[in-house]
C-alpha positions in Angstrom: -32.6 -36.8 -27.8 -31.2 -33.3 -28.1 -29.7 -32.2 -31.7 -26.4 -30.4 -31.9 -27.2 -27.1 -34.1 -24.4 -26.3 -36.5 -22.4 -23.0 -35.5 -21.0 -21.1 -38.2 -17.9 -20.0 -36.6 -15.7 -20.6 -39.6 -17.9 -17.8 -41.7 -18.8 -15.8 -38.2 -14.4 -15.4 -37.7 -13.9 -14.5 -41.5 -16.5 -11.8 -41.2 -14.8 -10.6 -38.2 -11.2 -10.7 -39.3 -12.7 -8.2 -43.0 -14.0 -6.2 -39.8 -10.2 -6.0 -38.2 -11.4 -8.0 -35.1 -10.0 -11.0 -33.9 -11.9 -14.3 -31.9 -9.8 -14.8 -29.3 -12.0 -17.9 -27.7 -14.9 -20.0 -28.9 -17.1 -22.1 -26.3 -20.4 -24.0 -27.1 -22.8 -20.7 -28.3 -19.9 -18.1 -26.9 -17.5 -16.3 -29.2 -15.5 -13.9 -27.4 -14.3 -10.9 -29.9 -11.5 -8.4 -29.1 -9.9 -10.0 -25.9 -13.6 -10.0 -24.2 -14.6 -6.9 -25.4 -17.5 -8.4 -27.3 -19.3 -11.4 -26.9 -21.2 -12.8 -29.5 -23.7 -16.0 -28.9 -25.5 -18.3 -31.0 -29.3 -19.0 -31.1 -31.3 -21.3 -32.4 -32.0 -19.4 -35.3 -29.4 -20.7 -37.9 -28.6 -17.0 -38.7 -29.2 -15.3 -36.1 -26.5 -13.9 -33.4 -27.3 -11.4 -29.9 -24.2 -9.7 -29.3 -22.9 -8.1 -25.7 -20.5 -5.5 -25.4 -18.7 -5.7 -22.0 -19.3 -3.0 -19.5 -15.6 -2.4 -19.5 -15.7 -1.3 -23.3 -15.6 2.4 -24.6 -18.9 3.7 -25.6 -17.8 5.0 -28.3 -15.9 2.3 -29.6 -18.3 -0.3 -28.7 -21.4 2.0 -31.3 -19.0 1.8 -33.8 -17.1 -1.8 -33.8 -21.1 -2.9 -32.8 -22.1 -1.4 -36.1 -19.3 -2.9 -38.2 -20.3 -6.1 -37.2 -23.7 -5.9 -37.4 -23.6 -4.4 -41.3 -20.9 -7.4 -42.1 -22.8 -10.0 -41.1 -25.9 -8.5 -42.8 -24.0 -8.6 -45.8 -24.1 -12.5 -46.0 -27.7 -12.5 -44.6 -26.9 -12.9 -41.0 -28.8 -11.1 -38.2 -26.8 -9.9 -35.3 -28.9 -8.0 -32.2 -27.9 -6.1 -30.2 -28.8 -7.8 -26.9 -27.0 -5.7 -23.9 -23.7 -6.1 -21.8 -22.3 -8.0 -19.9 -19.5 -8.3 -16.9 -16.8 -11.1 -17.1 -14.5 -11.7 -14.0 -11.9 -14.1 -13.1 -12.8 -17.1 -9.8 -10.1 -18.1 -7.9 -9.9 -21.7 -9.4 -8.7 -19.4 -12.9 -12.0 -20.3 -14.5 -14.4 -16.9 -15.2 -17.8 -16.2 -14.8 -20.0 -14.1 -17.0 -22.9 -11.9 -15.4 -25.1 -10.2 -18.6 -26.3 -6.9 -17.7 
């Protein structure tokens, strides 16, 4: 019997929206940030997040939007890691895949 973890997202959207950012989709452990320019997932640590930045993404903007959201959720106790990047890309059936990098 598997147990479904409670997700934050309520609390992990307000810290977002202080940062300026804005969840544009939420699936199962995925919360996509910025129109896909972040990606932030879940674990089974209750406060703990991994957060990719898309390959597509600025360096320069992704260090510094990275850090803002990494000290906000600090401030309520919440560890996000940095944990890479990723790729996303559209299938012909209009569903996407997502290839971390």
């Amino acid at each position: 019997m598997s147990e479904t973890l409670a997700r934050p997202l309520g609390l992990v959207t307000a810290l977002l929206a202080d940062c300026g950012l804005e969840v544009t989709y939420a699936y199962d452990d995925l919360v996509f940030v910025q129109h896909s320019a972040f990606l932030l997932q879940f674990t089974d640590e209750p406060k703990s997040l991994k957060m990719y930045i898309n390959t597509e993404c600025e360096q320069a903007v992704a260090e510094d939007v990275g850090r803002k959201i990494i000290d906000a959720h600090a401030e309520k106790a919440y560890s996000v890691m940095s944990a890479g990047k990723f790729t996303i890309t559209e299938n012909k059936d209009e569903t996407i895949n997502i290839e971390f990098v």
